[in-house]
C-alpha positions as CSV (number, residue, x, y, z in Angstrom):
1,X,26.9,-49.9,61.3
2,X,25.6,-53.3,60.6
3,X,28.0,-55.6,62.2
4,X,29.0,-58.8,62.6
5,X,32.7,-58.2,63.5
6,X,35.1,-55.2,62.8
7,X,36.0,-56.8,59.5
8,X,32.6,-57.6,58.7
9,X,30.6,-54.1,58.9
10,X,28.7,-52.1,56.5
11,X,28.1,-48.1,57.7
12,X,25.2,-46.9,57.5
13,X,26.4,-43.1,57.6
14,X,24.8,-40.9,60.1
15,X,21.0,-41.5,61.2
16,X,18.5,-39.6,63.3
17,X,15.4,-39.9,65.1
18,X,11.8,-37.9,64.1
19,X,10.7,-36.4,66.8
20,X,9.2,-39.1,68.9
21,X,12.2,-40.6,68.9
22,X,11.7,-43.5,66.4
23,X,15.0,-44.5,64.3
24,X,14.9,-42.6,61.0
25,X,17.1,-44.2,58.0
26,X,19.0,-41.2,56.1
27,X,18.8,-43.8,52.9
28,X,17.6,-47.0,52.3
29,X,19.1,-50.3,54.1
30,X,21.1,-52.2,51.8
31,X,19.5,-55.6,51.0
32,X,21.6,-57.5,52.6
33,X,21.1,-56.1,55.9
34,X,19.6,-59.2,57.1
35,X,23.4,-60.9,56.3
36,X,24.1,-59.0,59.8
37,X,23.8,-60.0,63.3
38,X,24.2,-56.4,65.1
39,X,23.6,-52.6,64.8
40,X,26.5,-51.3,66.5
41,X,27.2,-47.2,67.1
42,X,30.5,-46.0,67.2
43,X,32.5,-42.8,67.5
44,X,33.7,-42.4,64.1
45,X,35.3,-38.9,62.3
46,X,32.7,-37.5,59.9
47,X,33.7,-37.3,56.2
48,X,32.9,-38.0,52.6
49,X,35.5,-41.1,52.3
50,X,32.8,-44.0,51.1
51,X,35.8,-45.9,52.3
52,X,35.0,-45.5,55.5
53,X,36.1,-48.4,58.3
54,X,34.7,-49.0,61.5
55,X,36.8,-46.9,64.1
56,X,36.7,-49.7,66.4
57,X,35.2,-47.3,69.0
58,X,31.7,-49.2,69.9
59,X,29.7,-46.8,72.4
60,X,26.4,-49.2,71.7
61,X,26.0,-52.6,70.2
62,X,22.8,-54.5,70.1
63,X,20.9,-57.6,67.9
64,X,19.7,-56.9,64.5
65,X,15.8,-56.6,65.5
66,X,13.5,-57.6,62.9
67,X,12.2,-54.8,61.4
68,X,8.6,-53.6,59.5
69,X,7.8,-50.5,57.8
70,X,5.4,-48.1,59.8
71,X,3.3,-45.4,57.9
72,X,5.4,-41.9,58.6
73,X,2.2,-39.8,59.6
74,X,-1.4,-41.0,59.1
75,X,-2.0,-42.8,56.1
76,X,0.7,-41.0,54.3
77,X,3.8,-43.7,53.4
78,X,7.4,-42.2,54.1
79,X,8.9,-39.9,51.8
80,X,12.0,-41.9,50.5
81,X,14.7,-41.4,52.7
82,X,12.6,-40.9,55.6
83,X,11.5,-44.4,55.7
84,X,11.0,-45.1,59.9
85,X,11.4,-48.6,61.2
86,X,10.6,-50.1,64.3
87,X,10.9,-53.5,66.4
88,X,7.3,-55.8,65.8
89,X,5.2,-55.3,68.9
């Protein structure tokens, strides 16, 4: 989720890491994902409801990093979908 408070948070349906273990986005982040102040993981039911709330049922919560684009294998740019982002540094 992007989150700023339990009424204030936008899923961001299931994600997944490649294989060394760098966050993987199933789809693009919305635009206004710098509106948020945390990435939070819960433990939510999986389904098709785009209605989805937050279950309330935080298992990891941390600040928004700022985030950059990193090429997904050489030179080669993500495929879209597969876009991997990762913390400056």
């Amino acid at each position: 989720w992007l989150y700023n408070s339990q009424g204030d948070a936008k899923s961001l349906g299931g994600q997944v890491t490649d294989q060394q273990g760098n966050y993987q986005a199933i789809g693009d982040l919305p635009a206004d994902f710098r509106d948020y102040r945390s990435i939070d993981v819960t433990r939510q039911r999986i389904g098709n409801d785009e209605n989805i709330k937050h279950s309330g049922e935080s298992v990891l919560r941390g600040p928004m990093p700022k985030l950059r684009n990193v090429q997904a294998q050489g030179n080669q740019p993500a495929a879209l979908g597969q876009t991997v982002l990762q913390p400056p540094g």
